[in-house]
Structures are given as C-alpha cells and as structure tokens.
C-alpha positions in Angstrom: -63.3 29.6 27.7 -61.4 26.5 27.1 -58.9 26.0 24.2 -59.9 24.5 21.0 -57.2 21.9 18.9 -57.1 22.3 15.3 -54.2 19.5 15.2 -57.3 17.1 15.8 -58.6 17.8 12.6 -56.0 16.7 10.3 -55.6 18.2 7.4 -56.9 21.8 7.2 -58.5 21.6 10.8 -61.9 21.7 9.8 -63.2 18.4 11.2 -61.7 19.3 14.1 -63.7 22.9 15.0 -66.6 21.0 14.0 -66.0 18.5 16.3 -64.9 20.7 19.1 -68.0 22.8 18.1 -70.0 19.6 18.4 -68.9 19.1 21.6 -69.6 22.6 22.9 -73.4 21.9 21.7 -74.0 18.3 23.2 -74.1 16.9 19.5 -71.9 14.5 17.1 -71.9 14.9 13.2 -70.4 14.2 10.1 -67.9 16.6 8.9 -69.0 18.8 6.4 -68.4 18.0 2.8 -65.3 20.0 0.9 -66.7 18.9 -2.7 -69.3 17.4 -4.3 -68.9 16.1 -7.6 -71.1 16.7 -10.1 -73.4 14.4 -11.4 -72.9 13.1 -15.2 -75.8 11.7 -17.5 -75.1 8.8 -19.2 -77.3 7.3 -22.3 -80.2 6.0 -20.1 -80.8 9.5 -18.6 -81.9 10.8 -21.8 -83.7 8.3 -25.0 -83.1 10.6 -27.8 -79.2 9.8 -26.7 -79.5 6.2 -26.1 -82.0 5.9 -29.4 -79.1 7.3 -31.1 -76.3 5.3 -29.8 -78.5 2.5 -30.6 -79.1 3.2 -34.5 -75.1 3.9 -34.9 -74.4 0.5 -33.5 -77.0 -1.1 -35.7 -75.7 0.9 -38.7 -71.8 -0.8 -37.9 -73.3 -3.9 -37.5 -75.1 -4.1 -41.1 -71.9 -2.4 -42.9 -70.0 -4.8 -41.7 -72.2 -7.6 -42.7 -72.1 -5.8 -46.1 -68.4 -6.1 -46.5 -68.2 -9.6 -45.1 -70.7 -10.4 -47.9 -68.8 -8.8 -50.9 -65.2 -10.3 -49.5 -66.7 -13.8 -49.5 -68.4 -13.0 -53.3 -65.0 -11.8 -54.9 -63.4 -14.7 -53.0 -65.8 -16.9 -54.5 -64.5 -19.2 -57.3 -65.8 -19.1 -60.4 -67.6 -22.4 -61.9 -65.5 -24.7 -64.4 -66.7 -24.0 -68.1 -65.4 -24.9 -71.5 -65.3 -22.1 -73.8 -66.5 -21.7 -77.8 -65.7 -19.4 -79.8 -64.2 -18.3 -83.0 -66.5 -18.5 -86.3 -69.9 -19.0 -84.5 -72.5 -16.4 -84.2 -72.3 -16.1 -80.5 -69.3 -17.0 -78.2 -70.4 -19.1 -74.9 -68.9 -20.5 -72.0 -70.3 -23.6 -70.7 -70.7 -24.9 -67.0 -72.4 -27.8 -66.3 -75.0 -26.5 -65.4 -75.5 -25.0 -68.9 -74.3 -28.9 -70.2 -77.1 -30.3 -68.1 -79.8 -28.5 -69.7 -79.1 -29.1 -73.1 -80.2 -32.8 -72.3 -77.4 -34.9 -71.8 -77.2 -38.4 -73.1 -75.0 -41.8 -71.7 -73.1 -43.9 -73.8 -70.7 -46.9 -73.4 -67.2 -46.4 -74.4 -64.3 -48.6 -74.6 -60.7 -46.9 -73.8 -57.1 -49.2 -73.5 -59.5 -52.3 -73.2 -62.3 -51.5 -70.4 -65.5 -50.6 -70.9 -67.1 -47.7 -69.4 -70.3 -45.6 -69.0 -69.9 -42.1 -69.8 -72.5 -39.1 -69.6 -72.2 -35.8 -71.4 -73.5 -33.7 -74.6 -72.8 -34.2 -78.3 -69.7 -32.0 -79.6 -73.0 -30.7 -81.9 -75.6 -29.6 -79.6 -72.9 -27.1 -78.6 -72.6 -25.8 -81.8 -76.1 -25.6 -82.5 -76.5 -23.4 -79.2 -73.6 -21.0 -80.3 -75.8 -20.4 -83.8 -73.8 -22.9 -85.9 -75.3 -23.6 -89.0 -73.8 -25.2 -92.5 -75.4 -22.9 -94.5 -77.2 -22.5 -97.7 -76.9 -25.1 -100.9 -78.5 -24.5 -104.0 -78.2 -23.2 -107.3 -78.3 -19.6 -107.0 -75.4 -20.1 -103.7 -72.2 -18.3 -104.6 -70.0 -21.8 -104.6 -67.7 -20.1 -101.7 -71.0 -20.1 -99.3 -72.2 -23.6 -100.5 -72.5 -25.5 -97.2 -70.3 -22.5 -95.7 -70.1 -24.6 -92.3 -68.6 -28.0 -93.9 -65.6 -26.0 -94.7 -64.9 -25.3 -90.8 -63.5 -27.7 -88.0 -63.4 -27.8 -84.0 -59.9 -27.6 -82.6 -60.3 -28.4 -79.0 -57.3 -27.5 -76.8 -56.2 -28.5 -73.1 -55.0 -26.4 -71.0 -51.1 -28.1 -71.1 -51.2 -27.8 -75.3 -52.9 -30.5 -76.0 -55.2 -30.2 -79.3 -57.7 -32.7 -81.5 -59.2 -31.1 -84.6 -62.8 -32.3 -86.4 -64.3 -31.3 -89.1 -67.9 -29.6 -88.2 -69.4 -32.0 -90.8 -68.0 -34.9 -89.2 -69.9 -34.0 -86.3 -73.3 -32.8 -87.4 -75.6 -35.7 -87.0 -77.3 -36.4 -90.4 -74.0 -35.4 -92.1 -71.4 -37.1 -90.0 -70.7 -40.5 -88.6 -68.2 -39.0 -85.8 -70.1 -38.8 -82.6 -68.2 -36.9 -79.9 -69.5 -36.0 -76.6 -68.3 -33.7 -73.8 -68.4 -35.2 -70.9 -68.4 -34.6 -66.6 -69.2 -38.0 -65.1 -67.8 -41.7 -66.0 -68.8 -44.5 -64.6 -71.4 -42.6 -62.6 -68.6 -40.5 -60.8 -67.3 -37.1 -61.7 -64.2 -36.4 -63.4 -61.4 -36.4 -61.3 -58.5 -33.7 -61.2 -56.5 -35.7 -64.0 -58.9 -35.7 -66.6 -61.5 -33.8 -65.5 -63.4 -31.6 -65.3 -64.5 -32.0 -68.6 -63.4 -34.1 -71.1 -63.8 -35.1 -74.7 -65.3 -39.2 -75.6 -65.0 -39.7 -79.0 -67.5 -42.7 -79.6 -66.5 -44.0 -82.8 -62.4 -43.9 -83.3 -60.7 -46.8 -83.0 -58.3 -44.9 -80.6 -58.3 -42.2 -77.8 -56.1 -40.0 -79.2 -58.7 -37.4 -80.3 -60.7 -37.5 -76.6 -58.8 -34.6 -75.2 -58.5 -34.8 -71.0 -59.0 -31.4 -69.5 -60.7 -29.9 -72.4 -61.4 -26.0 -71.5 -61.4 -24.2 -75.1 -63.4 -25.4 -78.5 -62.7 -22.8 -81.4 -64.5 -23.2 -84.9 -61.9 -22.6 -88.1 -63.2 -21.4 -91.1 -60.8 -22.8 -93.3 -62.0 -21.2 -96.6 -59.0 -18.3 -96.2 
C-alpha cells in the first residue's frame, strides 16, 4: 500500500486525504466544505417586515415635515400694526390689511414745500371701528356724560418718544375740521424704514409737527378725571 501525505493538504490535512483518496479512485473533486454559513433574511424575504420598515420611514419623514413647519411658523414675523387702545370699547391692532378694508382714501399733501400724494384712513374711521362714540346730549344727560367722547383726545406715540395729541372732536368728521389720516404709501410707494411703516398726514395744519413718522401706538384719554 503506498504512503499517503497529509503535508499536501495544508492546514488540517483534509484536502489532502481527499485528494490522495481521489486519486486512489480515478476521480478529482472539490474539497469538502468545513462551514457553511447560514443564510440571513433580509426585508424583501418577508412583506409584513418590509411593509413595516416602510410605514416607519414614512412616519419619520411626515414628523419631520411637521417640525420643519412649526420652526418656520414661530420664526415667522409678525405683520406691522398700529395699536388702539385706552378709553374705547374694544382694543385693536391694525395691519394693513385691516387699514385696507376700512376703505382707504388719497389725498394731496404739502410737507417743507413739495407736494405729495398720500393714501391711508381717516384718524376717525379707526375710532369708529374700536366702538368710539361721543355719546349722549340732551336734557335729561347727567352734564359729566354730555358728549362723553368730546372730552377725550388721541395721543399717538412713536416708537423713539415721539407724541402728537388731538382732541376726538377735532377729528370726528361733522364735528371737527382736523382731518388726519394714517397712512402706508406716498407717492404711490410704500413707506420706507424712516418713516414708515405707518405714519400720521395731518391734512389741514399749517405745519408737520403733529404727523408723527413711525406711528405704532394711538391711545384715547378721557380727560374728565
């Protein structure tokens, strides 16, 4: 019987009885394999796994749209408004937006020697949608609520300190011969950053020194005490 060499096989020797073994039989083959490994599923092997993997990615996808949404709300600045308040039956803010539908009107105005177009709301249409009114007069009035609302005034204030006062008669067409309007757009252009955006055009002084630049805050006074 002739000798059989392990050494041929390498490590463990294995390959080489099989191939001496082989040999003895007339026949070549592979070496037997030492392991298999065993086979792992993945997703596409089984739809209820994949079905699920697929409704956890969509449910990412649509939180994360939800919180891109709310970021870019809160990050959202709010629109520019010009605030009433004080003696008036209901406080407002108003945007333009608001100013636009109360039916704006254009005017011409003259300020340091040019003329201009300007386009806003009369200081009393504001007070009108806040639920200003002057009030009762008549004989059987207690005198202190005769025309309750002639004894108030408008202060309107800038934002840097700046304050004009009117009296709310002054203003109240039929009454007054003051006509002041709040306006957005002169000369058919918005309000820049230096006087805008909203300002006060007082029609009918001979000056500018009541049409307040920057006007954010109108407060009605009752100056009865």
């Amino acid at each position: 019987m002739g000798r059989t060499d392990f050494a041929t096989g390498g490590a463990g020797g294995l390959p080489g009885v099989w191939a001496a073994s082989s040999a003895r039989r007339g026949r070549e083959g592979p070496p037997p394999a030492l392991f298999t490994p065993p086979l792992i599923a993945g997703p596409e092997d089984n739809p209820a796994d994949a079905a699920c993997l697929s409704v956890a990615g969509a449910l990412r996808r649509a939180r994360m749209t939800a919180l891109l949404l709310t970021a870019a709300l809160l990050g959202a600045a709010p629109a520019p408004s010009v605030a009433l308040s004080g003696a008036v039956p209901k406080a407002m803010a108003f945007t333009q937006k608001d100013l636009e539908a109360l039916g704006p009107v254009k005017a011409t105005w003259k300020e340091h020697e040019q003329t201009h177009e300007v386009r806003g709301v009369p200081l009393d249409q504001l007070l009108r949608a806040a639920g200003f009114d002057p009030g009762p007069m008549g004989p059987d009035v207690p005198k202190r609520e005769k025309r309750a609302g002639w004894k108030m005034a408008v202060r309107a204030s800038a934002p840097d300190g700046f304050q004009a006062l009117f009296s709310c008669a002054e203003l109240w067409e039929g009454m007054g011969a003051t006509r002041v309007l709040l306006v957005w757009e002169v000369d058919g252009k918005p309000l820049g950053e230096k006087s805008g955006p909203f300002r006060l055009v007082v029609l009918t002084d001979q000056e500018p020194s009541r049409s307040v630049h920057n006007v954010s805050k109108l407060e009605v006074l009752d100056l009865r005490g």
